[in-house]
C-alpha positions as a LaTeX table, in Angstrom:
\begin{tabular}{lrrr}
\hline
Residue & $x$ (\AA) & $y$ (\AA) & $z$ (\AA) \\
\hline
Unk1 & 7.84 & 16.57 & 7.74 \\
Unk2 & 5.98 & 18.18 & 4.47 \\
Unk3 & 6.13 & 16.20 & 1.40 \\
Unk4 & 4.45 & 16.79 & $-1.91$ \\
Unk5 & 2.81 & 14.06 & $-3.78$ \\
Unk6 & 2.32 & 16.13 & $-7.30$ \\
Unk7 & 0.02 & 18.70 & $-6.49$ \\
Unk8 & $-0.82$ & 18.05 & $-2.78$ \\
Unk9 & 1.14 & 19.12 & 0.06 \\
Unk10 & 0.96 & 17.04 & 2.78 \\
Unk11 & 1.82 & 17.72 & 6.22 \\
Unk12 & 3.54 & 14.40 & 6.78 \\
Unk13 & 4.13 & 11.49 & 4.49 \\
Unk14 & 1.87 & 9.12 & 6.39 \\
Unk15 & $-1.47$ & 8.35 & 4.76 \\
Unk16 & $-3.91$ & 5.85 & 6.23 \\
Unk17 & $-4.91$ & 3.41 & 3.85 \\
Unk18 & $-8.36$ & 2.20 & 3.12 \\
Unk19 & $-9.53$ & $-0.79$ & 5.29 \\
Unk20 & $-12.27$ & $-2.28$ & 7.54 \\
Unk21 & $-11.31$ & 0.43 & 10.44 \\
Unk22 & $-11.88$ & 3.11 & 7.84 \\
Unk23 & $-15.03$ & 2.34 & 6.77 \\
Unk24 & $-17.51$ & 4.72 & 9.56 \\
Unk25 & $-17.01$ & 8.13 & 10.77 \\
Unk26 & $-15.48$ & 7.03 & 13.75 \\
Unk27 & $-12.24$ & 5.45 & 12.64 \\
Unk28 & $-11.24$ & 7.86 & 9.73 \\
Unk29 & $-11.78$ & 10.73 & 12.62 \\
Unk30 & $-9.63$ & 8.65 & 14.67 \\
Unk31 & $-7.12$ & 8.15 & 11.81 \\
Unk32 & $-7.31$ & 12.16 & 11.38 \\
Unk33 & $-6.87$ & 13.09 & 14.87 \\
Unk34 & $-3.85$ & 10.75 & 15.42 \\
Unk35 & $-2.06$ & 12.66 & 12.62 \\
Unk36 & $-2.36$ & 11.26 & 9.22 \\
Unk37 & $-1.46$ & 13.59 & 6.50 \\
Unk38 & $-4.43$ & 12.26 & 4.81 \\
Unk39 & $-6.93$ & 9.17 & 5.39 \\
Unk40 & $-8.76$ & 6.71 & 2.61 \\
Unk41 & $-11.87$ & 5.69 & 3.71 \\
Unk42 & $-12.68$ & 2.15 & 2.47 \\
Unk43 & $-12.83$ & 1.71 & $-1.02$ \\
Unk44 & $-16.74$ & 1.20 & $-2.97$ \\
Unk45 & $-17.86$ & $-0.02$ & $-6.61$ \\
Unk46 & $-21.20$ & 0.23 & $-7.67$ \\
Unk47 & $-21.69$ & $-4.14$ & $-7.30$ \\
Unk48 & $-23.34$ & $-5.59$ & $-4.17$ \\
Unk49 & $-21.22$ & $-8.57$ & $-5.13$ \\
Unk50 & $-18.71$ & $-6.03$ & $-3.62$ \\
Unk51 & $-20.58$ & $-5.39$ & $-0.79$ \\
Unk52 & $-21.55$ & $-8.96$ & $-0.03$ \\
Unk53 & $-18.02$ & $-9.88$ & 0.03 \\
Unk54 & $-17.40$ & $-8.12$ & 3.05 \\
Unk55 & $-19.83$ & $-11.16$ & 4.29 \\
Unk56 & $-17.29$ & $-14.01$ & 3.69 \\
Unk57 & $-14.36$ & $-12.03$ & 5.54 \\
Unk58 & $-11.77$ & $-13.96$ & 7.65 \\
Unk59 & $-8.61$ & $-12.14$ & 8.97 \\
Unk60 & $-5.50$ & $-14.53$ & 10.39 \\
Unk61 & $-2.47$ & $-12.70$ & 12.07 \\
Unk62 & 0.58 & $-15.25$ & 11.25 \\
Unk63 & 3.82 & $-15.28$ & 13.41 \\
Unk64 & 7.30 & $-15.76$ & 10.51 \\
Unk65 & 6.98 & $-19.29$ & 11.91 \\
Unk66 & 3.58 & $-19.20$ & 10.35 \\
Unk67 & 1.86 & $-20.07$ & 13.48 \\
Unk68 & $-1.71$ & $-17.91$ & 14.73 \\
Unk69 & $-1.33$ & $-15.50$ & 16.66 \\
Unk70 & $-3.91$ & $-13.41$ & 18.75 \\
Unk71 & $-5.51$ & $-10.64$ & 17.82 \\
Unk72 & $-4.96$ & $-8.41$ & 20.76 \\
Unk73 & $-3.59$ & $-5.20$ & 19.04 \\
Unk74 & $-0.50$ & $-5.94$ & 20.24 \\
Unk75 & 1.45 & $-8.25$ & 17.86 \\
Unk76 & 5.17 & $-9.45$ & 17.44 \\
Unk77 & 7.01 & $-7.28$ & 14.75 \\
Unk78 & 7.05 & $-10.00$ & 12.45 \\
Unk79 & 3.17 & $-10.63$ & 12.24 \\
Unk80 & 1.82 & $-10.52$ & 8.68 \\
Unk81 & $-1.68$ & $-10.34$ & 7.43 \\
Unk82 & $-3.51$ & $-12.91$ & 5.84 \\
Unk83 & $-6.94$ & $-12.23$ & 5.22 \\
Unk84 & $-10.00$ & $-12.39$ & 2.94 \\
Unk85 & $-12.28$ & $-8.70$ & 2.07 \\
Unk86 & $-15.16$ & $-6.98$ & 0.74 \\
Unk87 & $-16.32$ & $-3.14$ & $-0.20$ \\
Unk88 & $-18.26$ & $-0.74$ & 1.89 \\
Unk89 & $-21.71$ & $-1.77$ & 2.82 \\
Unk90 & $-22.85$ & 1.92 & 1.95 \\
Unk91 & $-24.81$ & 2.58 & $-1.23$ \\
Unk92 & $-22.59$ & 5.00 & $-3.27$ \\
Unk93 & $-24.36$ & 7.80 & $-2.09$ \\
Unk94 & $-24.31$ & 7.61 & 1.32 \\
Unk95 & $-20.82$ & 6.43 & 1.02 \\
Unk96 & $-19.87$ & 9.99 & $-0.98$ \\
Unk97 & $-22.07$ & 12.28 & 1.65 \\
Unk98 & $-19.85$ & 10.83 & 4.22 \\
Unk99 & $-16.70$ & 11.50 & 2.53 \\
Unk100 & $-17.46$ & 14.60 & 1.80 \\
Unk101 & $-18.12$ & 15.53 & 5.77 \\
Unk102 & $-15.35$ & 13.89 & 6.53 \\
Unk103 & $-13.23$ & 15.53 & 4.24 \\
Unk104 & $-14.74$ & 18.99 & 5.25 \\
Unk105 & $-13.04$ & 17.59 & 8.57 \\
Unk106 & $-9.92$ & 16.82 & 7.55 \\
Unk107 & $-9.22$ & 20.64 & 6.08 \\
Unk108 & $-9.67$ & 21.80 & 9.51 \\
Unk109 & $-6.62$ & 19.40 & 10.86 \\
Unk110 & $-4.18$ & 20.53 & 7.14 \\
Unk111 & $-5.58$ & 17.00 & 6.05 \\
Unk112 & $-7.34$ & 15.15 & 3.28 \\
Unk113 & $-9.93$ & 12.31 & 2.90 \\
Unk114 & $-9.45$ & 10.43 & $-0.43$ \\
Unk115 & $-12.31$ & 9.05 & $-2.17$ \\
Unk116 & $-10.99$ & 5.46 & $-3.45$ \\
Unk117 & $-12.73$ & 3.49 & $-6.80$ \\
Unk118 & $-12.36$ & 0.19 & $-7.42$ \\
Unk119 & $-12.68$ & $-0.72$ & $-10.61$ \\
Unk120 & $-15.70$ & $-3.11$ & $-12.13$ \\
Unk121 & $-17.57$ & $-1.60$ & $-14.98$ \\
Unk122 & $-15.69$ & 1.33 & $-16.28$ \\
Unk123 & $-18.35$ & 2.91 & $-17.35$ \\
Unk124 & $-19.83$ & 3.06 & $-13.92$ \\
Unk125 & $-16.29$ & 3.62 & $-12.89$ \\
Unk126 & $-16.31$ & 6.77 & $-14.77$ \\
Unk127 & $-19.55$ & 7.96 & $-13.51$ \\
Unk128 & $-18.56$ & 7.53 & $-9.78$ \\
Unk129 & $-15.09$ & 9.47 & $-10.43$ \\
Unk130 & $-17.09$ & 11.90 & $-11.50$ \\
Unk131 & $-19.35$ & 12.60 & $-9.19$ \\
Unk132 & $-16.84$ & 12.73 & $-6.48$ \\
Unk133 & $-15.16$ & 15.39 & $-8.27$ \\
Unk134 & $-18.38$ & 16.99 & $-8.01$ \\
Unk135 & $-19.18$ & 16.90 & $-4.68$ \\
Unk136 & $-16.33$ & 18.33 & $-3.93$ \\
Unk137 & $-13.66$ & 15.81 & $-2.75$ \\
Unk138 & $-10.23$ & 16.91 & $-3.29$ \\
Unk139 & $-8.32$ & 13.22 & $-4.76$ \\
Unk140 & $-9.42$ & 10.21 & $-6.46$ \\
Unk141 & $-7.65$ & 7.30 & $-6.09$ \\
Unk142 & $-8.84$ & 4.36 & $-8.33$ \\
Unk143 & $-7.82$ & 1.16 & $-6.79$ \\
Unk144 & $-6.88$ & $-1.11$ & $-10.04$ \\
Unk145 & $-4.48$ & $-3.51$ & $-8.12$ \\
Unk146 & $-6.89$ & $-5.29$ & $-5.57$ \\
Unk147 & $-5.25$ & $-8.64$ & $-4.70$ \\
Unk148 & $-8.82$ & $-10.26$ & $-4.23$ \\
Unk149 & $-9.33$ & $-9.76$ & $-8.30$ \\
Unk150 & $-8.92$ & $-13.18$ & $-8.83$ \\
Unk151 & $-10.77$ & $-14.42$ & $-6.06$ \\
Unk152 & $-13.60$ & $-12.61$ & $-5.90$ \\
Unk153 & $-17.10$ & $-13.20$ & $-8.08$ \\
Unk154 & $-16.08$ & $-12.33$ & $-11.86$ \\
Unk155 & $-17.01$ & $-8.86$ & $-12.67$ \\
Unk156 & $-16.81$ & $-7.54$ & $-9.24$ \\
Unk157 & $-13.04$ & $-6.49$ & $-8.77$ \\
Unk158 & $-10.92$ & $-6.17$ & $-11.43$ \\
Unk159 & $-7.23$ & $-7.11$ & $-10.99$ \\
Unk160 & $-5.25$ & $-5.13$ & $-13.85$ \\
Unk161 & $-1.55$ & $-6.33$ & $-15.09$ \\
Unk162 & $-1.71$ & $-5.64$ & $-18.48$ \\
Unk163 & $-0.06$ & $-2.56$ & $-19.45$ \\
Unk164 & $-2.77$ & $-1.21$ & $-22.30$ \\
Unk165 & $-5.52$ & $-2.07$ & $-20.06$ \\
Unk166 & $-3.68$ & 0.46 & $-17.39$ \\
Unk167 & $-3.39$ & 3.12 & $-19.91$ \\
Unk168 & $-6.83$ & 2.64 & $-21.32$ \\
Unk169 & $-8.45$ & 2.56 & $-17.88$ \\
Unk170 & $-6.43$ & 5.87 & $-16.38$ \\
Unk171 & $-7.36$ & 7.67 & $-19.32$ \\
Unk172 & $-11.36$ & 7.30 & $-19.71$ \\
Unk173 & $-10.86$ & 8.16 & $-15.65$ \\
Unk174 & $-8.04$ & 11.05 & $-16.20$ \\
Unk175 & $-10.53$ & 12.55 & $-19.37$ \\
Unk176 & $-13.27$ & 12.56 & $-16.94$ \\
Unk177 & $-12.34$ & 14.43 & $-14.18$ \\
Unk178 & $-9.94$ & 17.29 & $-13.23$ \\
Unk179 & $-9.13$ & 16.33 & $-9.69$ \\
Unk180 & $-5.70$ & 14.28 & $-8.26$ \\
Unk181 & $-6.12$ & 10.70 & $-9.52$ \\
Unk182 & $-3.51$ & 8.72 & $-7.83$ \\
Unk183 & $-3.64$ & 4.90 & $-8.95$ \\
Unk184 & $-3.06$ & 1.94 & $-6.96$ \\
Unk185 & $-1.07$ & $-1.07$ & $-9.35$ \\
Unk186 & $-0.70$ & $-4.49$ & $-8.07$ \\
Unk187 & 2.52 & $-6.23$ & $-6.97$ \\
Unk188 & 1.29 & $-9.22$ & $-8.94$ \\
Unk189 & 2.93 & $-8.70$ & $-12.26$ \\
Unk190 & 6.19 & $-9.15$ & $-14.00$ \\
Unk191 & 6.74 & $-5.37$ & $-14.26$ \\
Unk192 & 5.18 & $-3.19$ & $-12.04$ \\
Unk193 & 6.45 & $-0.43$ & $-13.26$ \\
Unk194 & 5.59 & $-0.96$ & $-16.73$ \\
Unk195 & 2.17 & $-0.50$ & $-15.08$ \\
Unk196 & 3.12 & 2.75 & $-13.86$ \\
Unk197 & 4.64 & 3.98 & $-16.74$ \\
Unk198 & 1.10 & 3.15 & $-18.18$ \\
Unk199 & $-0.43$ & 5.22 & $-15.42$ \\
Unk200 & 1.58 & 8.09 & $-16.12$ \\
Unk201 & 1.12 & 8.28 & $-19.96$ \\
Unk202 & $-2.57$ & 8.00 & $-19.12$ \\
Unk203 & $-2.21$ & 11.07 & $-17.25$ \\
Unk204 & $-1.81$ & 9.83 & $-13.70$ \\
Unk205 & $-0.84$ & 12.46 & $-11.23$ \\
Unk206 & 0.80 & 9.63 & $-9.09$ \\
Unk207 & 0.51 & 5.78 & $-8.56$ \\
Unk208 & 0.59 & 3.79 & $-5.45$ \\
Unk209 & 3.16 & 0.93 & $-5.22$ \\
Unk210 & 2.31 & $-2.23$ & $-4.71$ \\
Unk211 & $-0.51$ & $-4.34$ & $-3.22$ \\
Unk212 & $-0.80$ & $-7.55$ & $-1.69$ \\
Unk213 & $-0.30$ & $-10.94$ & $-3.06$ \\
Unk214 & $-2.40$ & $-13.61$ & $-3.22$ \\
Unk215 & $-1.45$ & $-16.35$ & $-0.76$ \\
Unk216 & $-2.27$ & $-19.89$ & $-0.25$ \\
Unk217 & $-1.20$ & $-21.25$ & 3.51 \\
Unk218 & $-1.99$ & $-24.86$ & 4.58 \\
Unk219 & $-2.68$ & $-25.53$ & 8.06 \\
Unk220 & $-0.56$ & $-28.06$ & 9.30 \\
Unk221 & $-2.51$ & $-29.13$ & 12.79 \\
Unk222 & $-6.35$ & $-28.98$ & 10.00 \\
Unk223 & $-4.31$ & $-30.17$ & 7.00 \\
Unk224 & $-6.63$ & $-27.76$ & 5.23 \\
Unk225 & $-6.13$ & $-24.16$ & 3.73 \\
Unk226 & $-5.70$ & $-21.98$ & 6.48 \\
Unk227 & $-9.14$ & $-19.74$ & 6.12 \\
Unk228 & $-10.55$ & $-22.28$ & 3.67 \\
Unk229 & $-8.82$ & $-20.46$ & 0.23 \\
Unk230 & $-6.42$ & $-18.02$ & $-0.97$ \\
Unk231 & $-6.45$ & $-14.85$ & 0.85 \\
Unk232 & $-4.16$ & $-11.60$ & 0.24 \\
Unk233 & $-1.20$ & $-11.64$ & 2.01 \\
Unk234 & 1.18 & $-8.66$ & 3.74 \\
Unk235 & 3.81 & $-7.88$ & 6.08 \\
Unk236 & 7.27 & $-6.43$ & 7.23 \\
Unk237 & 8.33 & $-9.28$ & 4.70 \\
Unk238 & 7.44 & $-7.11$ & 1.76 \\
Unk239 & 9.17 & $-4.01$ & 2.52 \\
Unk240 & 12.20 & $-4.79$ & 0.86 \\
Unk241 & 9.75 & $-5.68$ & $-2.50$ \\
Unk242 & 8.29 & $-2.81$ & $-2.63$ \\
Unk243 & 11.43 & $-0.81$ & $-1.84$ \\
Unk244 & 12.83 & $-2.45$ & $-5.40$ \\
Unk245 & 9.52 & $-1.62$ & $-7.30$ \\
Unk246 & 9.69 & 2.26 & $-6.31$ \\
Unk247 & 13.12 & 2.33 & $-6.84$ \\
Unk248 & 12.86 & 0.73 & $-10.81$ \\
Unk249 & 9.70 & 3.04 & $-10.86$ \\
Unk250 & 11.53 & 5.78 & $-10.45$ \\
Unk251 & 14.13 & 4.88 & $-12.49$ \\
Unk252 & 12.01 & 4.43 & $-15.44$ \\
Unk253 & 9.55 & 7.48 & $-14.71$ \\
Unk254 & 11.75 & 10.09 & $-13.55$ \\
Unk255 & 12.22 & 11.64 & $-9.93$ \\
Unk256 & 9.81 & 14.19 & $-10.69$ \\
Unk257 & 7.01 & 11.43 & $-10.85$ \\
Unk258 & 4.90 & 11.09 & $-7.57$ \\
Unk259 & 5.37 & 7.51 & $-6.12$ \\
Unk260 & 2.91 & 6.55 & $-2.85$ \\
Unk261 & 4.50 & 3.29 & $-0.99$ \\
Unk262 & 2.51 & 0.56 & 0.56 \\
Unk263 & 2.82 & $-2.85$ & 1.74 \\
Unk264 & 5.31 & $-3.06$ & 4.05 \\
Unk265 & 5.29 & $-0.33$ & 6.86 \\
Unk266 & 5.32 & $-0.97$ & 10.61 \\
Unk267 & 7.67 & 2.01 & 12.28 \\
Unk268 & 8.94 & 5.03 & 11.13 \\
Unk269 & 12.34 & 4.08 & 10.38 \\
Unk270 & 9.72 & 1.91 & 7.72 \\
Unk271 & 8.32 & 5.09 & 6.74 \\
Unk272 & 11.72 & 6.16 & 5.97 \\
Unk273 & 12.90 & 3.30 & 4.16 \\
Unk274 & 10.23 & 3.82 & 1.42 \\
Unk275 & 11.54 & 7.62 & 1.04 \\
Unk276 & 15.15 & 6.95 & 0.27 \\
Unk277 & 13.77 & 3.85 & $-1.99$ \\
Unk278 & 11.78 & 6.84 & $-4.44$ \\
Unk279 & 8.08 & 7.32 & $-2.14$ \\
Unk280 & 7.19 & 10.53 & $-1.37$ \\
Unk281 & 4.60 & 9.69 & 0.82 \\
Unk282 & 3.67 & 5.83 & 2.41 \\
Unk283 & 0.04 & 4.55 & 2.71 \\
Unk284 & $-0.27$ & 2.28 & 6.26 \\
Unk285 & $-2.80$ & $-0.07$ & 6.46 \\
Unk286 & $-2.50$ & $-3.14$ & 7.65 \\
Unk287 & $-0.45$ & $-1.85$ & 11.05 \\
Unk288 & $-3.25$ & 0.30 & 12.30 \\
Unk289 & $-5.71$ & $-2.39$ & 11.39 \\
Unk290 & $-3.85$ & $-5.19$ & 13.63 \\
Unk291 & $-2.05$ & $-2.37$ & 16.50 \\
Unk292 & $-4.59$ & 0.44 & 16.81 \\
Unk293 & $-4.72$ & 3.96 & 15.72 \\
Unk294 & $-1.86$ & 4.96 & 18.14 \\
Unk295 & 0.48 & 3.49 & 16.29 \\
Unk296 & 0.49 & 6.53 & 13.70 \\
Unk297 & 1.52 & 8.84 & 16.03 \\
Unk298 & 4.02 & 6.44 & 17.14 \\
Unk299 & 5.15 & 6.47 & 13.79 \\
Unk300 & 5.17 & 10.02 & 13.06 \\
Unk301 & 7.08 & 10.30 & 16.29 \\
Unk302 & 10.09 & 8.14 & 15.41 \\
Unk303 & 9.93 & 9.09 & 12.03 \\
Unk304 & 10.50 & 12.83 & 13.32 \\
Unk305 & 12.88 & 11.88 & 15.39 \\
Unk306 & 15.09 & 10.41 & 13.04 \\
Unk307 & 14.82 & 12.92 & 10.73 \\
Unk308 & 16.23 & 15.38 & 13.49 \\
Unk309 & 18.97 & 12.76 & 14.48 \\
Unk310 & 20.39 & 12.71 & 10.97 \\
Unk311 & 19.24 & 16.61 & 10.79 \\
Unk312 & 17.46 & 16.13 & 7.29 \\
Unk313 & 13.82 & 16.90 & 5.79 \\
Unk314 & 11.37 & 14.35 & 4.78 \\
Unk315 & 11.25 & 15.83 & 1.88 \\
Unk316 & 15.02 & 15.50 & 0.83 \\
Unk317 & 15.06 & 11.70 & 1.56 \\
Unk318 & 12.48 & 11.15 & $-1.34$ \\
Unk319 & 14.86 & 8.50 & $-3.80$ \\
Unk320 & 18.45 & 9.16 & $-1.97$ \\
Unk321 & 18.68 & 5.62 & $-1.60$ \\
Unk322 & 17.11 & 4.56 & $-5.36$ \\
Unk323 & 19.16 & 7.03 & $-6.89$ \\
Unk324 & 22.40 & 5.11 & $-5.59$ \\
Unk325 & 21.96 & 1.45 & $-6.77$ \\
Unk326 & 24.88 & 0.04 & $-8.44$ \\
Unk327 & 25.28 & $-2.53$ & $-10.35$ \\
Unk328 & 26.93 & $-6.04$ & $-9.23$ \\
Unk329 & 29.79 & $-5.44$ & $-11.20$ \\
Unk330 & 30.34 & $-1.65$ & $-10.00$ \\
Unk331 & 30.44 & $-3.27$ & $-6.12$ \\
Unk332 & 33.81 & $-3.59$ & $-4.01$ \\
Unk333 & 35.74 & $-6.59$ & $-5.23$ \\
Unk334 & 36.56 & $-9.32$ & $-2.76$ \\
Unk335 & 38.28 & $-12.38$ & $-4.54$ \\
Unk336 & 38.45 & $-14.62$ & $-1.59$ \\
Unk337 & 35.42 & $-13.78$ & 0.76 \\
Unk338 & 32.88 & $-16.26$ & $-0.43$ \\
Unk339 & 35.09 & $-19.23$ & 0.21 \\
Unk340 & 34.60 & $-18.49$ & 4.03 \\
Unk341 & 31.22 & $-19.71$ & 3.52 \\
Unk342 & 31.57 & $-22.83$ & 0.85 \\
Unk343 & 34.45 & $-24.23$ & 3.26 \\
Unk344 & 32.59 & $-27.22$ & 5.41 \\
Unk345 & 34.31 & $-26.19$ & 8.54 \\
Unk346 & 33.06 & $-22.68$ & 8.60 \\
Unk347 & 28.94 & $-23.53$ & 8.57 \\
Unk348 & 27.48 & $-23.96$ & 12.03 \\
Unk349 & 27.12 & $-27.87$ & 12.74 \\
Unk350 & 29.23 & $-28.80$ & 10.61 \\
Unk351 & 30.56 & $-32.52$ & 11.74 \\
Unk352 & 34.49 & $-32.62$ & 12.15 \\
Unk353 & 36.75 & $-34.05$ & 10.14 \\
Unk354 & 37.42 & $-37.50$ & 11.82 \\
Unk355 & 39.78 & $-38.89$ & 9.10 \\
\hline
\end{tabular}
């Protein structure tokens, strides 16, 4: 199941994304021992506005019917994620000495721990990047698509959908250190990949694709905002919406341009849905947060079997899909096969014609 996101070789194309389960020792060696090709420890900034964040957390698992559901690790395939969050509570230090064990880790397993930035001050920004490059980690991501942005206290996260900003921000980062840089863009914006195209002038070695929207759900039983305020928002739902992004991404930036999925994923078959659609690897997050760590390996599993079903690599599913979109015109033409569903008698409950 190798796949190569630019440089990096990575055993599978599963990477555990950075969350609340990945912020100790204990849950990115979980993470690693289940089989992730690689693992990103939750992300840090240098504000303990950041940090305090974490403090006013609030997680709802929602049901497509929108009702709460429990949080028993075992939800329905249609639960979504709506949910407030912070940064690591480590100071930056401690945060990068335990990466850098981790990581040490991870090498013994054909695995990699991936030191993730999100951006405040880029100055500081810059600073951090490169002092993980000198400890020794082997990628960077920098996080400039946080759906919280918006939400959080003004200067602590910064939310990025301005094309020049990207660019301006990858390259002080990109000038500063050697290392992978893989950059995560946000799925709020007209044209995500204008952002990536930004990313990959900048110098980019891959970008991630997409994260979270903010939401805003009332409560119908309260009448008030479900967890009090806005609150970034994922599921199953958004598979599809990503799937178009990496596809126009790749379209615009070339095949030979690393693209890392997320938002989305809850089985393999998921895993390989963001191949064919241009990914050549798929950060899960969410999933393992709400199911437990088994559910990598569960993933991996029917991944790999599917892959031996239709007796193809990982690898060669990267953009099969993308690379086949057609336009509406260029589609089969069928004159007369809407007006099966205009015609009154043909929609369920439908009231006969009595006259």
């Amino acid at each position: 199941m190798n796949v190569s996101v630019g440089s990096i070789e990575l055993k599978s194309p599963l990477i555990c994304g950075a969350g609340e389960h990945l912020m100790y020792a204990e849950g990115v060696q979980r993470a690693l021992a289940s089989g992730a090709a690689a693992v990103v420890p939750k992300s840090v900034n240098e504000t303990a506005a950041g940090k305090q964040q974490l403090y006013h957390t609030d997680y709802a698992l929602l049901a497509s019917d929108w009702r709460r559901l429990p949080w028993n690790f075992a939800p329905a395939a249609d639960a979504s994620l709506f949910c407030r969050s912070g940064l690591a509570q480590q100071p930056f230090e401690e945060w990068l000495t335990l990466l850098v064990k981790l990581d040490r880790e991870a090498r013994s397993v054909d695995a990699y721990v991936v030191a993730s930035l999100i951006l405040a001050d880029l100055d500081c920004c810059v600073a951090m990047a490169r002092a993980v490059e000198q400890a020794g980690l082997r990628i960077l991501e920098l996080n400039i698509g946080a759906p919280h942005g918006n939400e959080a206290q003004a200067g602590t996260i910064v939310l990025e959908r301005d094309h020049g900003r990207v660019h301006e921000i990858v390259s002080r980062v990109r000038a500063s250190v050697r290392l992978p840089l893989w950059v995560k863009l946000t799925g709020q914006s007209e044209d995500v990949a204008a952002l990536a195209q930004a990313a990959k002038m900048a110098g980019a070695d891959a970008v991630t694709v997409m994260g979270r929207f903010i939401a805003f759900i009332p409560d119908v039983e309260t009448l008030s905002p479900m967890l009090g305020t806005n609150a970034a928002f994922g599921g199953p739902w958004a598979l599809p919406l990503t799937c178009r992004w990496l596809a126009q991404c790749r379209k615009l930036l070339g095949p030979e341009f690393a693209l890392i999925a997320t938002n989305g994923a809850r089985t393999g078959l998921d895993l390989a849905r963001f191949l064919l659609a241009g990914a050549s690897a798929v950060q899960v997050s969410s999933v393992v947060f709400t199911t437990g760590f088994s559910v990598i390996m569960e993933m991996l599993n029917e991944l790999s079997d599917y892959l031996d079903r239709k007796e193809i690599t990982a690898a060669s599913l990267v953009g099969r899909a993308a690379d086949q979109i057609g336009t509406y015109s260029e589609q089969a033409s069928r004159p007369d096969f809407w007006k099966s569903f205009v015609h009154p008698q043909a929609l369920p409950g439908s009231p006969s014609d009595s006259t």
